[in-house]
C-alpha positions as CSV (number, residue, x, y, z in Angstrom):
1,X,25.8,-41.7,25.7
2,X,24.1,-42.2,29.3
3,X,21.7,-39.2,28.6
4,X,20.7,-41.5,25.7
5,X,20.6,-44.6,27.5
6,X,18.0,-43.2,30.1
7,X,16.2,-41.7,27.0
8,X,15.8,-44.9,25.8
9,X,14.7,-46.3,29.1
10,X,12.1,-44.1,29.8
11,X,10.7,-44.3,26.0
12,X,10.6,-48.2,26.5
13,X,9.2,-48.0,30.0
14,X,6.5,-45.9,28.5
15,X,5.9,-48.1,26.0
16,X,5.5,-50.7,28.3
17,X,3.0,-49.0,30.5
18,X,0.8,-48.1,27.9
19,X,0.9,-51.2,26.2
20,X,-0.5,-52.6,29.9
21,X,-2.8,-50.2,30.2
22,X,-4.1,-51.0,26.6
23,X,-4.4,-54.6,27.3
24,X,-6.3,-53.8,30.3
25,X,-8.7,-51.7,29.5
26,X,-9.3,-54.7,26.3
27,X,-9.6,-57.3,28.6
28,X,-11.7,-55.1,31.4
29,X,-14.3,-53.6,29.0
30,X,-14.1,-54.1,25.1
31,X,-13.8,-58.4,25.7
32,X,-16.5,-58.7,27.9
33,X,-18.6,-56.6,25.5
34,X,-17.4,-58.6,22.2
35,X,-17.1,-62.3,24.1
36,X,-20.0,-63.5,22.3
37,X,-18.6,-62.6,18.4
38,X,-15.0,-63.9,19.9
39,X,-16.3,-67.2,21.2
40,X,-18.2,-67.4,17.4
41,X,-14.6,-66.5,15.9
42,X,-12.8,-69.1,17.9
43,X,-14.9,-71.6,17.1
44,X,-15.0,-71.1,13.1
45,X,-11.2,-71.1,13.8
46,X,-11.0,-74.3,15.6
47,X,-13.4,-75.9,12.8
48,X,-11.7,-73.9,9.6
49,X,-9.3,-77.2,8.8
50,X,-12.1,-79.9,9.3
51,X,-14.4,-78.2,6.8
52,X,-11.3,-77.1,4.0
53,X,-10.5,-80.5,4.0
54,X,-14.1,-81.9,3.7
55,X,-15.4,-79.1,1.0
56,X,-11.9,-79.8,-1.1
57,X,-12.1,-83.8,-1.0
58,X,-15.8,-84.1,-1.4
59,X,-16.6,-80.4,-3.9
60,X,-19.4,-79.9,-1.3
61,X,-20.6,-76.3,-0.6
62,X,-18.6,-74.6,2.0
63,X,-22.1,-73.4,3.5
64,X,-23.7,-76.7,3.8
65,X,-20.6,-78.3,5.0
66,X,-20.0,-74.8,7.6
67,X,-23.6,-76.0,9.1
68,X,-23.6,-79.4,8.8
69,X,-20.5,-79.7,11.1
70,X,-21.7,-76.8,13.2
71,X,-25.1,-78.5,14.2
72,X,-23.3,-81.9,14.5
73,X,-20.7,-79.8,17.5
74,X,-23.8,-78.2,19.4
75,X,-26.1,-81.2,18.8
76,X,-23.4,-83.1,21.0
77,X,-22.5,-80.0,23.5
78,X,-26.7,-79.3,24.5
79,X,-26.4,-83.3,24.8
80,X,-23.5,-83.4,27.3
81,X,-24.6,-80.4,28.9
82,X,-28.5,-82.5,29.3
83,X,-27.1,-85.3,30.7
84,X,-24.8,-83.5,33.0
85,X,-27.3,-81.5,34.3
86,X,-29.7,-84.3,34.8
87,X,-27.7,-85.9,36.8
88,X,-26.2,-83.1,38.8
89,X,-29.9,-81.3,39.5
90,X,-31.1,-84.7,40.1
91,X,-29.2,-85.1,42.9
92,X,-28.8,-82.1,44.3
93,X,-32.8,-82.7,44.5
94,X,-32.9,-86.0,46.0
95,X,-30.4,-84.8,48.5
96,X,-32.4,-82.1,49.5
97,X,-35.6,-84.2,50.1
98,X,-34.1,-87.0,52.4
99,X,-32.5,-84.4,54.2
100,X,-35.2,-83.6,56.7
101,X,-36.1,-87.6,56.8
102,X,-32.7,-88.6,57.2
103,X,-32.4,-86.2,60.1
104,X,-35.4,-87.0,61.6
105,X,-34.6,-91.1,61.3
106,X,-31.1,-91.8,61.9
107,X,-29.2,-88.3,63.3
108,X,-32.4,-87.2,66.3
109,X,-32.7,-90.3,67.8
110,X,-28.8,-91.6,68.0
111,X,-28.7,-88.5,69.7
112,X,-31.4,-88.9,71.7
113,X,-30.1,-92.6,73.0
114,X,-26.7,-91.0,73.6
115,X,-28.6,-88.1,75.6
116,X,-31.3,-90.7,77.3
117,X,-27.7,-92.9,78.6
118,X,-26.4,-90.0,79.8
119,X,-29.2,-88.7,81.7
120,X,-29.4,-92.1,83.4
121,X,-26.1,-92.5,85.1
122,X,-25.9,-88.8,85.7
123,X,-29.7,-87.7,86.3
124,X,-28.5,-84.4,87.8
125,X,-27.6,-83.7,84.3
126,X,-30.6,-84.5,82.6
127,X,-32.1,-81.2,82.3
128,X,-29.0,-79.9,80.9
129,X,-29.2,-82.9,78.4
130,X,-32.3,-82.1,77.4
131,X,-31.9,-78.3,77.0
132,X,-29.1,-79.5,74.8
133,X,-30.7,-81.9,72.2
134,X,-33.6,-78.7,71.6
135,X,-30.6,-76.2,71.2
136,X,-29.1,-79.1,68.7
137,X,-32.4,-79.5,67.2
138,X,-32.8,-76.2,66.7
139,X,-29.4,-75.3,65.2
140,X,-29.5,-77.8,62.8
141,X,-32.8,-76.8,61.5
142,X,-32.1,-73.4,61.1
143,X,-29.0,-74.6,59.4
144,X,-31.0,-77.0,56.7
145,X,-33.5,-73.3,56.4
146,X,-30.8,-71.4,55.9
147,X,-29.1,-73.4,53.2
148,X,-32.7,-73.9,51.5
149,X,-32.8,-70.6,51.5
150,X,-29.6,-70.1,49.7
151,X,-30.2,-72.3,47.3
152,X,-33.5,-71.0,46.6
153,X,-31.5,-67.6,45.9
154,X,-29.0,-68.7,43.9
155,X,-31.5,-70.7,41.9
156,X,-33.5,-67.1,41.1
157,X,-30.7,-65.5,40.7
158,X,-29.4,-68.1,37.8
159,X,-33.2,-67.7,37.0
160,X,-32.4,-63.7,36.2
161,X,-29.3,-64.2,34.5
162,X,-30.8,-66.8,31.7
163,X,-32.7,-64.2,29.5
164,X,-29.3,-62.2,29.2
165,X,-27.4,-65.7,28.8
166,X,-30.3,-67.1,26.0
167,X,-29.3,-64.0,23.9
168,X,-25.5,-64.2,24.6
169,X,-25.7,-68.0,23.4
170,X,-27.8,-67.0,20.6
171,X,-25.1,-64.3,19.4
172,X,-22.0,-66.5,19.6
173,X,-24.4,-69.5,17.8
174,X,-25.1,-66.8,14.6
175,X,-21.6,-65.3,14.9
176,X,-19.6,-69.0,14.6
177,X,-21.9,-69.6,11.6
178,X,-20.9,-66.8,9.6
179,X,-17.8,-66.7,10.6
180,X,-17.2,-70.4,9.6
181,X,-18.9,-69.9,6.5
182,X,-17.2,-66.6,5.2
183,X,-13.4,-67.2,7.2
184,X,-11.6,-67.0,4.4
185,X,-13.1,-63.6,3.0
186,X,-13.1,-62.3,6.3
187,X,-9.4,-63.2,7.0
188,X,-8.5,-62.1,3.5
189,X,-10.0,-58.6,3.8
190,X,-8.2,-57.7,7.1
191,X,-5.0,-58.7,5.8
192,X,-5.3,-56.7,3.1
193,X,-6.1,-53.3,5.7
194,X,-2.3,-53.9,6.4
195,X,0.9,-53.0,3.6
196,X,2.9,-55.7,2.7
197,X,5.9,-55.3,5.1
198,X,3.6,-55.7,8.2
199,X,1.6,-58.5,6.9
200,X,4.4,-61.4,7.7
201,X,4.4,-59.4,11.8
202,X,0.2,-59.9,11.8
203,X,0.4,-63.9,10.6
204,X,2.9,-64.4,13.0
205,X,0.8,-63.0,15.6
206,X,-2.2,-65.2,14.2
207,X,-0.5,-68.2,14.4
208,X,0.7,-67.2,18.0
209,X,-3.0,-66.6,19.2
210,X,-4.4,-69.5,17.7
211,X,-0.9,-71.8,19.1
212,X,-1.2,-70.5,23.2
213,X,-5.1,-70.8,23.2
214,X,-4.6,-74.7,22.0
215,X,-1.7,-74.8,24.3
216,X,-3.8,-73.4,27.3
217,X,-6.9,-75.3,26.8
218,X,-4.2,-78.4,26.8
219,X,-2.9,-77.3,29.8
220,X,-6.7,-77.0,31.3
221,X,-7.9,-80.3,30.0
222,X,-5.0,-81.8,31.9
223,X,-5.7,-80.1,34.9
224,X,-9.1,-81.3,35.2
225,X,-8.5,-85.2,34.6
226,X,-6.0,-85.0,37.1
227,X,-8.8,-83.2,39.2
228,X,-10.8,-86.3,37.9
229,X,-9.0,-88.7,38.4
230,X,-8.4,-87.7,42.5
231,X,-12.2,-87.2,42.9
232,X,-13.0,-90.4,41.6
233,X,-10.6,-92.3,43.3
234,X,-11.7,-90.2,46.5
235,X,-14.8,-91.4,45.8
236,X,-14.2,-94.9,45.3
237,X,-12.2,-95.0,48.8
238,X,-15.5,-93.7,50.4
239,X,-17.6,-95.9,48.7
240,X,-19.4,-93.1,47.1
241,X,-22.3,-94.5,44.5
242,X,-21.1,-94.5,40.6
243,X,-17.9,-92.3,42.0
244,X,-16.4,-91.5,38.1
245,X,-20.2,-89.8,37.8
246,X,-19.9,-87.7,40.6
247,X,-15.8,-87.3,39.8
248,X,-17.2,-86.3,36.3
249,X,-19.5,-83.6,37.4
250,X,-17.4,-81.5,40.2
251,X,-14.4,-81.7,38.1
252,X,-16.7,-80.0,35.7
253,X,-18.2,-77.9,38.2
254,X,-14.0,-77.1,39.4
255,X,-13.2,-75.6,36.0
256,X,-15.4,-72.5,37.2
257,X,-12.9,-70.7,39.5
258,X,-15.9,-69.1,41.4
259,X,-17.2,-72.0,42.6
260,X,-14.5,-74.8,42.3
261,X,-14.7,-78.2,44.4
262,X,-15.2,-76.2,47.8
263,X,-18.7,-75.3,46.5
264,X,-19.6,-79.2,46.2
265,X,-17.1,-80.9,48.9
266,X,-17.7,-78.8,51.8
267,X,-21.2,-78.5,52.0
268,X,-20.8,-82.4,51.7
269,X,-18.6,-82.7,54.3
270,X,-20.6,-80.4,57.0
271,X,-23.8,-82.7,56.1
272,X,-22.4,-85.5,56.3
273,X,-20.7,-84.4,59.7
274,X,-24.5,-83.6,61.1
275,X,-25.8,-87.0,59.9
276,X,-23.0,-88.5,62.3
277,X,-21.1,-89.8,59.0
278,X,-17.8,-89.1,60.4
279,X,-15.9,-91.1,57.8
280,X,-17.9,-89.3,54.7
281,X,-17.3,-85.8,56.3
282,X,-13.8,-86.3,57.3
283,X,-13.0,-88.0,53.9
284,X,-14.5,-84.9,51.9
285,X,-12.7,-82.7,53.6
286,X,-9.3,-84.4,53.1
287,X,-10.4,-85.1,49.5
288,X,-10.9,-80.8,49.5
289,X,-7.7,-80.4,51.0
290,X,-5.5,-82.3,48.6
291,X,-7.1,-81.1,45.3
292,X,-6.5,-77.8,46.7
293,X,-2.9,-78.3,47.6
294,X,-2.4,-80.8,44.3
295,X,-3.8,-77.6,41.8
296,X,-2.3,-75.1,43.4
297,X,1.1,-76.7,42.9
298,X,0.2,-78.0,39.2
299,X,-1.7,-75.4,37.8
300,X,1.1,-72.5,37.2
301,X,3.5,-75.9,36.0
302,X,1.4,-77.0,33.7
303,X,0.3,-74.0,32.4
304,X,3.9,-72.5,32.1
305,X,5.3,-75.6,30.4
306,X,2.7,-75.6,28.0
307,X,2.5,-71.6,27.3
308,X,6.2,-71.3,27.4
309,X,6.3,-69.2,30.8
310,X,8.2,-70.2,33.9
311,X,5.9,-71.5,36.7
312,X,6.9,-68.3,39.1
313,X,5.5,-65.6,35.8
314,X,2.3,-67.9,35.0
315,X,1.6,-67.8,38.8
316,X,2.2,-64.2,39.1
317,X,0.5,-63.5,35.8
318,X,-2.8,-65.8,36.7
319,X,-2.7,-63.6,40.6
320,X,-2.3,-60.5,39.1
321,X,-5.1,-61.2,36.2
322,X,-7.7,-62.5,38.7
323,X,-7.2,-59.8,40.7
324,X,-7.5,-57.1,38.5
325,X,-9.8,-58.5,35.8
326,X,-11.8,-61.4,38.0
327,X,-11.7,-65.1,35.4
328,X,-11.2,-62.9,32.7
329,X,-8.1,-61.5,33.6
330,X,-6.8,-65.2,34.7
331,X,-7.2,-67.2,31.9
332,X,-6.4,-64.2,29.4
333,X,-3.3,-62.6,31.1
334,X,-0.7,-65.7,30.4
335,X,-1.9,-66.1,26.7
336,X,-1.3,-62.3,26.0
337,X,2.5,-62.6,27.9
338,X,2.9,-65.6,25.9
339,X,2.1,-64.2,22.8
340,X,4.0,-60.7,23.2
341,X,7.3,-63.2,24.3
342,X,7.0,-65.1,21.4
343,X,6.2,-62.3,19.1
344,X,9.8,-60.7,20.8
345,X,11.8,-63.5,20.4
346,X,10.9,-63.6,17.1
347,X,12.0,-60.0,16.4
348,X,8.4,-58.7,15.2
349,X,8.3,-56.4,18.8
350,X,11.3,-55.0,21.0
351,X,10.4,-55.3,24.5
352,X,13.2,-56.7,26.4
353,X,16.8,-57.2,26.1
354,X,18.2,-60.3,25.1
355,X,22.2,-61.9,25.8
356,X,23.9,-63.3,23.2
357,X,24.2,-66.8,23.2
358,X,28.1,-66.7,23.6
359,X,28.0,-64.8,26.8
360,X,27.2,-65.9,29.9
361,X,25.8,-64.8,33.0
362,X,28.0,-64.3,35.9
């Protein structure tokens, strides 16, 4: 009986180990190559009710209807994504320009006058005064070159990357298309590649997919209006010009876990800090601080409570996956856990051990 036991054991931690190692080499190497047909496949999926109910209450042609909606979605996403851009490269721009002037106007001369008092009632230290404003002078410069520089870099490089992006976005356009267009052949011709007693295992594993990804971009559309809703009111406190704009586009810019608010708040901070703006610089850098602390508490809540995880797995699960697999592996690893706990509980896959509800725990 305990020989069996172990038996049992090691076949299931097998199991279990390959099933990881399965999920990672998917989420490594096969998603990245198939991203653009999946993005195309989640799209049709999310816009499969909308056009039923439209082609059955008006007779239309699924095709024209398919179309009609999908132009209408990216007509309004290239829109968005204009004016967002706009405004964020706009500014970014005219930040860039008054930079030197600003320097040259307001920062050199205060310190100058500070230097110049100085010097007066102590004239023994005027030369090292002096010597100090050029090595200021100089710092700073090279720091504005430097950052030019950067940004210059990063600008070719995003330069680079946009023939390869133009034909990813032009894949997962087609793909969503004729996905949308032929869903129900398509979903009616891999269920039939599966006998009858597995069909009821695969919808219920459909219908888990489609339920965590809603749940998880829930959970991420709450996440950023909070994130919102502290920038602006950051903002606001620092009088920042048309602050819900500016909350608006870092929160946007936050959702990318490479960059994130850092990318925006502390390069705001440090130039504000060089203008002599302690209040701006010291505010940014608070306002850095406590979206920090505020996401890194709320994100595995959230996230758990909506995907059915406790906080301590998401948090683990989201490490792990960022770790292994980079943003891939953090946004995908939860949904899969989710989805192979749901498709235990249910019965359809036996992976862990479960107590009956009479017993308890002591």
């Amino acid at each position: 009986m305990k020989l069996e036991k172990q038996r049992a054991f090691i076949i299931r931690f097998i199991f279990i180990m390959i099933l990881l190692a399965l999920v990672y080499v998917g989420i490594k190497y096969v998603f990245p190559l198939l991203m653009p047909f999946m993005i195309g496949m989640l799209i049709a999926a999310s816009f499969r009710n909308l056009i039923d109910k439209i082609e059955k209450k008006y007779r239309w042609n699924r095709a024209l209807v398919s179309v009609s909606v999908l132009l209408i979605f990216y007509g309004i996403i290239g829109f968005i994504i204009s004016m967002i851009g706009i405004q964020f490269f706009g500014f970014i721009s005219s930040l860039f320009q008054s930079l030197p002037q600003t320097y040259q106007n307001s920062f050199l001369p205060a310190l100058q006058i500070v230097a110049g008092d100085l010097g007066d009632k102590w004239p023994q230290m005027k030369p090292y005064l002096d010597d100090f404003v050029k090595d200021i002078n100089l710092t700073i410069f090279n720091y504005i070159s430097t950052i030019s520089s950067q940004v210059v870099s990063m600008a070719t490089g995003i330069a680079s990357q946009v023939p390869t992006l133009l034909i990813k976005l032009i894949f997962t356009i087609v793909s969503s298309f004729f996905f949308t267009i032929d869903y129900h052949k398509m979903a009616a011709f891999l269920m039939q590649q599966f006998s009858d007693d597995k069909k009821p295992m695969m919808l219920k594993m459909k219908n888990n997919i489609t339920s965590s990804l809603g749940k998880f971009v829930k959970a991420y559309s709450i996440i950023i209006l909070i994130t919102f809703a502290e920038l602006s009111a950051g903002f606001w406190i620092l009088g920042i010009p048309t602050p819900y704009l500016f909350g608006g586009l870092v929160a946007i810019i936050d959702i990318m876990p490479i960059l994130g608010t850092g990318a925006v708040l502390i390069p705001w901070s440090i130039i504000a800090f060089i203008l002599g703006n302690t209040k701006i610089g010291a505010g940014m850098l608070i306002l850095y601080i406590v979206i920090t602390v505020v996401r890194q508490i709320l994100e595995p809540r959230i996230v758990g409570q909506q995907i059915g995880l406790h906080p301590i797995i998401t948090l683990i699960l989201m490490y792990v996956g960022a770790q292994l697999m980079g943003i891939l592996g953090l946004l995908t690893l939860p949904i899969i856990a989710t989805i192979m706990v749901k498709l235990d509980s249910e019965g359809s896959i036996y992976l862990f051990r479960h107590q009956s509800a009479d017993k308890e725990i002591k």
